[in-house]
N, C-alpha and C positions, 0 to 999 in steps of 0.2 A: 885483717881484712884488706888492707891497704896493702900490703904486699902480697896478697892472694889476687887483687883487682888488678894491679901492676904487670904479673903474671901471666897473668889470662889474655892481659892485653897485647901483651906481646906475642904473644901465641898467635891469636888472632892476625895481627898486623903481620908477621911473616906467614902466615899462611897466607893472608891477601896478597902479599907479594910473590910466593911458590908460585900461589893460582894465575898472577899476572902477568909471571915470567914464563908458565906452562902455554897461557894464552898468546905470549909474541911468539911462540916458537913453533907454532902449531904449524903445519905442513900442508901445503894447497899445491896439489899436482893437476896440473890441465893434461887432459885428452882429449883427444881430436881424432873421432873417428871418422872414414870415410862413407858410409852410408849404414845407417840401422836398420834401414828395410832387408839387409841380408845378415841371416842368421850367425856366420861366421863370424860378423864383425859384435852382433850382440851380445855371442857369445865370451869374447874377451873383455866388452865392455860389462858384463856382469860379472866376470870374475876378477878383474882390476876394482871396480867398486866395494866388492865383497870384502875383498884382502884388505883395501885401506881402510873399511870402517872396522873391520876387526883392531886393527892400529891405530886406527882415532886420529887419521887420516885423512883431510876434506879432497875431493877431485872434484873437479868442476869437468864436465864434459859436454861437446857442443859434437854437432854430426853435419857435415857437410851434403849431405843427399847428393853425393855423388859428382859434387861440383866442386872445381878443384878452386875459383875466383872465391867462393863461398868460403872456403875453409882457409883462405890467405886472409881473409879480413876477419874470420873466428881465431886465428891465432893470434892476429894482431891485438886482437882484444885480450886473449889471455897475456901475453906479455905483456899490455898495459895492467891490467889485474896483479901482474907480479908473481907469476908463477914460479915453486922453487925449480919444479922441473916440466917437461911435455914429454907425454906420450905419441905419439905423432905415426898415424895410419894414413898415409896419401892418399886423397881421393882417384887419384888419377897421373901421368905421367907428365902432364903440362902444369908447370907450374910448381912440382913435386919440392922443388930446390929451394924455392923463396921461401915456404917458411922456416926452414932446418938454419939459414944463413942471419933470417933476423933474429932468431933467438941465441944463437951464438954470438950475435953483437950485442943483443941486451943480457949477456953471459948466464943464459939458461940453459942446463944442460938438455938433451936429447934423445930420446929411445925411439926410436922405430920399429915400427913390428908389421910385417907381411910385404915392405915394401918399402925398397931403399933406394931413396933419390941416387940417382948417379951423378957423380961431380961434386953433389954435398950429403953426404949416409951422417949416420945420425953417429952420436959418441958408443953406444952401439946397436944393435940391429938384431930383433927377434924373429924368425920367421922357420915353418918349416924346409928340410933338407927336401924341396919340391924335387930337384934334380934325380938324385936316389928314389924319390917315392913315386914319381913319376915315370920310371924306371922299372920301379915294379909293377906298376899299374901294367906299363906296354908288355912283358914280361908277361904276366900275368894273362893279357888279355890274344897273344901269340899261342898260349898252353890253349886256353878254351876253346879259339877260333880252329882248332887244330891246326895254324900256321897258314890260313887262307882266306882271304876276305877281300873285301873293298871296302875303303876306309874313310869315314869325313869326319874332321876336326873343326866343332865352335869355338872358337876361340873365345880370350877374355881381354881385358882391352890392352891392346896394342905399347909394347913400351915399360912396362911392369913390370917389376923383378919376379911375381908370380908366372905371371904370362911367357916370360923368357926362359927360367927355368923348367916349367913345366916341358916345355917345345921341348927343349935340352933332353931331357930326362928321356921323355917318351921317341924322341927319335935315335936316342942308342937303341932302344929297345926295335923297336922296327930294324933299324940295320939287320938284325940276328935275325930277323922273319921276313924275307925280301915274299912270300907268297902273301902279303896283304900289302895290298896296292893302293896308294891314297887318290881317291876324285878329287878330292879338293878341300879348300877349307875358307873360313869366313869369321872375319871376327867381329865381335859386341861390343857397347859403347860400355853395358855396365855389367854386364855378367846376370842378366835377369833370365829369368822362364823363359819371358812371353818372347824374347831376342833368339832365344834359344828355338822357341816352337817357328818363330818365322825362319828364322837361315836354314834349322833343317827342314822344312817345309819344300823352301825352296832347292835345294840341294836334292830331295829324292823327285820333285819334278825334273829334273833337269840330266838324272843317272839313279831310276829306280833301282840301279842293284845293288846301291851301296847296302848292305848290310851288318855293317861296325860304326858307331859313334863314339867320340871323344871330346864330352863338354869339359872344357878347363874347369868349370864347376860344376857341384852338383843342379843348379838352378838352370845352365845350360844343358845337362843332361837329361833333365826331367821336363825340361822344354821339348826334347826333340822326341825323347818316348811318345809323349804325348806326340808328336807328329806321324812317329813314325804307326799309331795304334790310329791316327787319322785317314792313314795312308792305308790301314789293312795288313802292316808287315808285323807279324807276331815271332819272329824268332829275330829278331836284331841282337845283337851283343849292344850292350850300352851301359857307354864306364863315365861316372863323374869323379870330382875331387871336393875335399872340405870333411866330408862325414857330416853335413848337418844335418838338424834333426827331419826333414822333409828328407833329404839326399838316404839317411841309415832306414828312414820308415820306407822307402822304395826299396834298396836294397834288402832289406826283410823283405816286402811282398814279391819281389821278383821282377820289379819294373825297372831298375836298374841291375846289369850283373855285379857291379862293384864300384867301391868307390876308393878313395884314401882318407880316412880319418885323422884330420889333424888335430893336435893337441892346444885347442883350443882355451882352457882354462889352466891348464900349465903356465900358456902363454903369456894371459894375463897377469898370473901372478909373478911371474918371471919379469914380466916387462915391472909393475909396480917395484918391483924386487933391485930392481939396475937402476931404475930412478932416483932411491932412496940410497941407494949406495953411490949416483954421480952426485946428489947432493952432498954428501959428506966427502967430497974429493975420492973417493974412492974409483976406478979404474975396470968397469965390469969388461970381458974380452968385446973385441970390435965386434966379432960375427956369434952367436949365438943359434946354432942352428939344431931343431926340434926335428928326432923322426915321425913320420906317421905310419899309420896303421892299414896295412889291404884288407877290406872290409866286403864280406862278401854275407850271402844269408847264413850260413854256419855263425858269424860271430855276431853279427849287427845288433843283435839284443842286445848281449853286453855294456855297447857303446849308450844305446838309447837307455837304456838305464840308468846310464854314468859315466857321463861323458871326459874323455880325460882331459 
């Protein structure tokens, strides 16, 4: 009995040590989105949560509503928390830098996704190939205009690796279609609707014939629908970006002609994916770049279904 007691106890006692040792090593990744009131960014923030609690993973994540002073002092917090890694979504272009540089002094590694600081990008950087998809989109929306229009672009904010690419992409494609002529363009502070319904609002007061719009997203694009259904103009061409789930349910009804579906919970776990691999020193590539999808009423089920 005394050597069966002896036994057991030992058993016990390195299992309370397995368990204790399993308990130091547990894995806390900070994210830091830049705003959950849009769908695009909820969408990676549900599928990075999803993937690490399959892993037994904790992620602590804070959301800066779009303010970028807000998310310098939510990072700052996580690095005092002691995160092994961040995920790191820039609220915005002011300020983008500061926190990519403190957690590289408090030697946390870094992933970025949709949006990389210039001067300091993260160890590496997830986002879609906007350039190329972008491209399509113009592309795309050259075939259906029959190569003739008047053209106004909402922009998204200013300075953004999204916002830059996007422009990039979409004015190769124009070069090739010189018969769509742009009136002008205007950009947003956050990429909302209601930014979206005022500048194009304002825009078809000011040159009724534009008849082509290009929200940098879909929240822009379905702002200006809506202006443009305020204004009376029922045949507009109007393309957004993202594939959310508001942006693909327009694009089924007809209220948008297309959008680009990005792979939005790829992303997520891609980004969880590189984190756990900078923590073990591991080396994920600098640029990591995701295609998306031209998204028009043919396919858009698909997506709202199951979203890639």
């Amino acid at each position: 009995m005394t050597k069966t007691f002896r036994m057991l106890a030992a058993t016990v006692a390195f299992s309370a040590m397995a368990f204790a040792a399993q308990a130091q090593e547990k894995v806390t990744i900070g994210l830091a989105v830049a705003n959950l009131q849009a769908d695009f960014f909820n969408q990676i923030k549900e599928s990075v949560e999803k993937s690490a609690k399959e892993q037994g993973i904790e992620v602590v994540t804070v959301d800066a509503k779009g303010d970028s002073a807000t998310q310098v002092s939510q990072i700052q917090d996580l690095i005092t928390r002691q995160v092994k890694a961040l995920i790191y979504i820039p609220a915005g272009a002011t300020a983008a830098t500061v926190p990519v540089k403190a957690a590289k002094e408090a030697n946390i590694p870094v992933v970025t996704v949709d949006r990389n600081p210039e001067g300091a990008p993260g160890d590496t950087f997830i986002a879609t190939d906007s350039v190329a998809a972008a491209k399509e989109l113009g592309d795309y929306v050259c075939k259906v205009s029959g190569g003739k229009g008047v053209l106004a672009i909402i922009q998204g904010q200013l300075g953004t690796t999204p916002e830059q690419d996007r422009d990039k992409g979409f004015a190769e494609a124009m070069k090739a279609c010189p018969g769509i002529t742009e009136a002008g363009r205007q950009a947003s502070n956050a990429w909302m609707q209601d930014e979206g319904f005022a500048i194009a609002q304002d825009m078809l007061q000011r040159n009724p014939t534009i008849n082509i719009f290009f929200g940098r997203a879909d929240a822009l694009a379905l702002g200006a629908a809506q202006a443009a259904k305020v204004g009376g103009i029922s045949d507009a061409i109007i393309v957004g970006f993202d594939g959310d789930r508001a942006g693909l349910e327009a694009v089924k009804a007809g209220t948008l002609k297309a959008t680009m579906t990005q792979q939005t919970q790829g992303m997520g776990r891609l980004a969880l994916k590189s984190a756990l691999e900078l923590i073990k020193g591991e080396k994920p590539p600098a640029e990591q770049l995701q295609p998306a999808t031209l998204t028009t009423a043919d396919n858009a089920e698909a997506f709202i279904k199951e979203h890639p």
